[in-house]
C-alpha positions as CSV (number, residue, x, y, z in Angstrom):
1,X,96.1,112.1,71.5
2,X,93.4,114.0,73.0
3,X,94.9,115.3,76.7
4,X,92.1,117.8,77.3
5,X,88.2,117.4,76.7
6,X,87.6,121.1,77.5
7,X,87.7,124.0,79.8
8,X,85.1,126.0,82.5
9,X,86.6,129.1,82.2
10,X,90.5,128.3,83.1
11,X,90.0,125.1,84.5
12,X,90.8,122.2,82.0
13,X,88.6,119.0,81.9
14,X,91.0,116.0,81.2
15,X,90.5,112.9,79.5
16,X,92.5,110.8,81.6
17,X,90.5,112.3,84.6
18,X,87.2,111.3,82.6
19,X,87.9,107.6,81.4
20,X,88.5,107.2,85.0
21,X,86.2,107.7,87.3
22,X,83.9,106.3,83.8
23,X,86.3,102.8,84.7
24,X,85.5,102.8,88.3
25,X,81.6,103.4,88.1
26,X,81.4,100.7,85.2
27,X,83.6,98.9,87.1
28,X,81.6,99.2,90.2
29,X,78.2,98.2,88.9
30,X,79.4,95.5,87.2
31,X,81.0,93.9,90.5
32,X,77.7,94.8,92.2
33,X,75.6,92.6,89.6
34,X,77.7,89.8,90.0
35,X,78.1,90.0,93.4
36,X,74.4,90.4,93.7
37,X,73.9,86.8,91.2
38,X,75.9,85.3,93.9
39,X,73.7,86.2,96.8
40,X,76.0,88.8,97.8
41,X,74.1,92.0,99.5
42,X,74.6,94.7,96.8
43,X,74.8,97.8,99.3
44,X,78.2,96.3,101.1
45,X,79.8,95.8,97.7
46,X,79.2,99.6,96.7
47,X,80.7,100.4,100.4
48,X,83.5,98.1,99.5
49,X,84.4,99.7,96.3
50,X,84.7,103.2,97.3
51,X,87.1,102.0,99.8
52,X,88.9,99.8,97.3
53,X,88.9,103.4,94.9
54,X,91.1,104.7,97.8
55,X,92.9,102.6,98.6
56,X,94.3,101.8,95.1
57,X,94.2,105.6,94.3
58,X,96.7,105.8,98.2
59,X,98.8,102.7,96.7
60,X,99.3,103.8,93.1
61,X,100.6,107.2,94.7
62,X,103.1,105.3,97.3
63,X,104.5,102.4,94.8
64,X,105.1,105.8,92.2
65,X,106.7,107.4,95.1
66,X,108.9,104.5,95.5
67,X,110.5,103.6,92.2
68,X,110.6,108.0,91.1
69,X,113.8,109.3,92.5
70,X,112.7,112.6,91.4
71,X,109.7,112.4,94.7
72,X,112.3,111.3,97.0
73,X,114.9,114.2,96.4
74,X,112.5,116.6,96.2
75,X,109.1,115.8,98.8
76,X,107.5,119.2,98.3
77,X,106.8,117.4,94.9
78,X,104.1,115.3,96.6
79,X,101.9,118.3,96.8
80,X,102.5,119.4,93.4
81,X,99.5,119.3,90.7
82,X,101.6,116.9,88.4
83,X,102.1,114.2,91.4
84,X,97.9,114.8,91.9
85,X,97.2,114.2,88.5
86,X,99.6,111.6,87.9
87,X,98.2,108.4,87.5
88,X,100.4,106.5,89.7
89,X,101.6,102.9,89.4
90,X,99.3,100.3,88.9
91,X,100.3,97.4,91.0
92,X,100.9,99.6,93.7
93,X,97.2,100.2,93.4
94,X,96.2,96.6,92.9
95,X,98.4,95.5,96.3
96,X,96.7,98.3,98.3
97,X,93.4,97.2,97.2
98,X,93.7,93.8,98.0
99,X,94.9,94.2,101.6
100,X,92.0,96.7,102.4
101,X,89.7,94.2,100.7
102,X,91.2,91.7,103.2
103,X,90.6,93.8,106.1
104,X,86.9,94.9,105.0
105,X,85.7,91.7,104.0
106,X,86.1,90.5,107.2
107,X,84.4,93.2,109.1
108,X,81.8,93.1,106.5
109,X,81.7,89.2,107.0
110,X,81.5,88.4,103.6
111,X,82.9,85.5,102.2
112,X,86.4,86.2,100.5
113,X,86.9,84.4,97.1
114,X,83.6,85.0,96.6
115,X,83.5,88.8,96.9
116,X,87.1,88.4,95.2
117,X,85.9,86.4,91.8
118,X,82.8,89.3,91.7
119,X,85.5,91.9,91.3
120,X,88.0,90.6,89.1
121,X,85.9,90.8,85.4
122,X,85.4,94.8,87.5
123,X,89.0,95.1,87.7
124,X,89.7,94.2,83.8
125,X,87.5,96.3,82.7
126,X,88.4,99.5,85.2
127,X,91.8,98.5,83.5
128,X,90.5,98.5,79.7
129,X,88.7,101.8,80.2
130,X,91.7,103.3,82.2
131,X,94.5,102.5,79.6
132,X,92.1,104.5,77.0
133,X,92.7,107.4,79.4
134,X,96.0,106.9,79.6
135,X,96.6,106.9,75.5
136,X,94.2,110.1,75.1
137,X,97.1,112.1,77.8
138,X,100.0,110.8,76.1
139,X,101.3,108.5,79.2
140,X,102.9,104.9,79.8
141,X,103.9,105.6,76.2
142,X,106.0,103.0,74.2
143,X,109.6,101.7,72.6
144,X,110.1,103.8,68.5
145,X,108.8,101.2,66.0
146,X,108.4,100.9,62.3
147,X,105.2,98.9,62.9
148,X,102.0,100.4,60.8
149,X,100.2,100.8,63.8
150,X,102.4,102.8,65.8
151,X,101.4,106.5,66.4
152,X,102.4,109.7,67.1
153,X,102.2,112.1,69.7
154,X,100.4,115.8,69.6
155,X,101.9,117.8,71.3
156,X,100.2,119.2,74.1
157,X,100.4,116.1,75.5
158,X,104.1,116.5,75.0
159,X,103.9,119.1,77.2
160,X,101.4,117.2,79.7
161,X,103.5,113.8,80.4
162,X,107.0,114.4,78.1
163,X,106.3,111.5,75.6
164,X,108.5,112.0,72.7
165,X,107.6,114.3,69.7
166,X,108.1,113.3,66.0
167,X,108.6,109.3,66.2
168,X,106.3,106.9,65.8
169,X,105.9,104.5,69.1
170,X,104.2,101.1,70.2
171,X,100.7,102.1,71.1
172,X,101.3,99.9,74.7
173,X,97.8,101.7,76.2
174,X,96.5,100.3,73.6
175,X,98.0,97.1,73.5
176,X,96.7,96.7,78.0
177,X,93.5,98.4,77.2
178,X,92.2,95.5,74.6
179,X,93.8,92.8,76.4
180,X,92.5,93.8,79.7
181,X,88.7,94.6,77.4
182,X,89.5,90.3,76.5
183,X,90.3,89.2,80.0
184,X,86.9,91.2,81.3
185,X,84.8,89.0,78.4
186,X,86.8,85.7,79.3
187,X,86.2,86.5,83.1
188,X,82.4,87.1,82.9
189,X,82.6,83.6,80.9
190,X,84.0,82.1,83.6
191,X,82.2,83.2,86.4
192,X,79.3,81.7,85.4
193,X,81.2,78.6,84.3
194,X,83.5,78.3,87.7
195,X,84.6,75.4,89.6
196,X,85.4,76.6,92.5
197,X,85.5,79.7,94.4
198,X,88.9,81.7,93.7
199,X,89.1,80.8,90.2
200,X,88.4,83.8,88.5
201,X,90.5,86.2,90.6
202,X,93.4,84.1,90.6
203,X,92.9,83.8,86.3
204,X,93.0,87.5,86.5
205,X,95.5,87.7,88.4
206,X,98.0,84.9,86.3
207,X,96.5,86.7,83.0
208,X,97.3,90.3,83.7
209,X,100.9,89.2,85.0
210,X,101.9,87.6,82.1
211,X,100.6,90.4,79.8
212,X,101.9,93.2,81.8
213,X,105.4,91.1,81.9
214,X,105.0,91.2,78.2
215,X,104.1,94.6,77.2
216,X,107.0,96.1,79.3
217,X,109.5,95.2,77.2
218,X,108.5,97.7,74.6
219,X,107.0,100.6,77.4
220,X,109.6,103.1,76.8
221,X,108.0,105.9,79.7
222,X,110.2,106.9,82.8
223,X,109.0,103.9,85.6
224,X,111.5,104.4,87.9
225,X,113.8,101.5,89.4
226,X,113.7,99.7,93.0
227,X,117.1,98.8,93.9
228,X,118.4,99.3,91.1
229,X,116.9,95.9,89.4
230,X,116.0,97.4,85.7
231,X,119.9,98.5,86.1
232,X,121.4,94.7,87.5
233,X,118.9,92.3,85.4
234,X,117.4,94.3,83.1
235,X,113.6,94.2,84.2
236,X,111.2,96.8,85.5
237,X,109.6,97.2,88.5
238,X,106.5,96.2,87.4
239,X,108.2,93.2,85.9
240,X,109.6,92.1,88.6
241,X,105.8,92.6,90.5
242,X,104.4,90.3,87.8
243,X,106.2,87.2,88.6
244,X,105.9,87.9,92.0
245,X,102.3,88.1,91.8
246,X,101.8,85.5,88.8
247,X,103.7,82.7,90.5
248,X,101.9,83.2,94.1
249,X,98.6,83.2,92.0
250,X,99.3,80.4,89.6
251,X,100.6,78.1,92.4
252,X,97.3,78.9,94.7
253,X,95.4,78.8,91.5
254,X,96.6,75.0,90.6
255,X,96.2,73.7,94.7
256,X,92.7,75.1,94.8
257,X,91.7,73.3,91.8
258,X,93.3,70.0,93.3
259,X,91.5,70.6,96.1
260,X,88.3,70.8,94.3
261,X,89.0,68.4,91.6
262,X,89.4,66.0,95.1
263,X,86.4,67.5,97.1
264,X,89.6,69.2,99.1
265,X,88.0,72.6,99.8
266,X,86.1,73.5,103.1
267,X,82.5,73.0,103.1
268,X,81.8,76.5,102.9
269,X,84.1,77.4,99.8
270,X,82.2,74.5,97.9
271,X,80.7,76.0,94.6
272,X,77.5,76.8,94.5
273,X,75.4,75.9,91.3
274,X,75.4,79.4,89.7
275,X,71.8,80.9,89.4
276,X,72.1,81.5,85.6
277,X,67.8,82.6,85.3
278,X,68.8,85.0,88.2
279,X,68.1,88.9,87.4
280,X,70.7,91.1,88.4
């Protein structure tokens, strides 16, 4: 809708480049408060976010690499100001992320559900904020409708991402960015309200699988293909990540809180009361 904020001198400010890096400092403070209300030292969780911002910034880039077939015919497209500016794939992102949080957590010794649950509301909001970006450039755009709600392109962001001119289409940004904005509400809810440790990055997890599954269906962007799976069954890429990643999340999801529900879980994942008078 609104691709570009402003210019210094020839240089154009974006929106998408502003909602951003707005996502990931909101995103970052709020993982430090919780993490501090869990008696989590505040300084190793801003040291773990900047590397998390890389990490999924490096993922998002190679998953986008993966599934475009216009980046593997052509790699001098890699250093090309649209591949910079792109926004990359998501769950490319989120799977980098999580094995560099694995890796850190460990040096940094901290505990790893733990330092996991005080991210997730983060990462649901990062996500809310993000998908506002990503309607302002014109991106991830969705399926024709006849739907009052649906909207229509301007177009210099036609000329920015390609989405189509003249039609009015799902507003799927939209449709992530406030279900992502619920999840981060719900999340906070229950991370004061946990039973055991893992339970709110694994509800995240299940959550955002089943609503990304969902909203794909009427995305109607260029995503690219692995394998040629949209072509054989029909579903995307990111599809096909969601049920990957739901079903691994829901199953450890459901045998943690067996093991909790039975006094399963090691001493040292046992739930501490949470500090709800605590200032953070």
């Amino acid at each position: 809708m609104y691709p570009e904020l402003f210019r210094i001198g020839n240089f154009p400010v974006n929106t998408y480049g502003v909602l951003l890096a707005t996502a990931f400092l909101l995103a970052l403070v709020v993982a430090a408060r919780l993490a501090g209300r869990d008696g989590l030292p505040r300084e190793r969780i801003y040291d773990l976010g900047l590397w998390l911002l890389l990490a999924a910034i490096v993922g998002s880039k190679v998953l986008l690499l993966v599934v475009e077939p216009e980046y593997r015919a052509h790699p001098a497209n890699l250093f090309s100001l649209d591949f910079l500016r792109s926004g990359g794939v998501f769950y490319g992102g989120f799977i980098f992320a999580v094995a560099t949080a694995y890796v850190l957590v460990r040096r940094y010794k901290l505990p790893w559900w733990q330092t996991a649950d005080a991210f997730a509301p983060a990462i649901a909001l990062g996500s809310a904020i993000g998908r506002q970006g990503c309607f302002a450039a014109g991106c991830c755009w969705g399926k024709p409708t006849t739907l009052p709600w649906g909207v229509e392109f301007t177009e210099r962001a036609h000329e920015i991402t390609g989405v189509p001119l003249g039609v009015h289409l799902h507003p799927t940004q939209l449709y992530e960015s406030f279900a992502t904005f619920i999840f981060f509400l719900f999340l906070l809810w229950l991370h004061r309200h946990k039973k055991f440790r893992g339970q709110v990055i694994l509800t995240y997890a299940v959550l955002y699988a089943v609503m990304r599954f969902l909203i794909e269906f009427v995305r109607d962007d260029p995503r690219g293909d692995i394998l040629g799976l949209t072509t054989r069954i029909g579903l995307s890429t990111s599809q096909m990540i969601a049920l990957l990643v739901g079903a691994a999340s829901l199953v450890l999801l459901i045998v943690r809180w067996r093991r909790a529900t039975h006094g399963g879980l090691p001493a040292g994942e046992q739930p501490a009361p949470a500090p709800h008078t605590a200032r953070a």
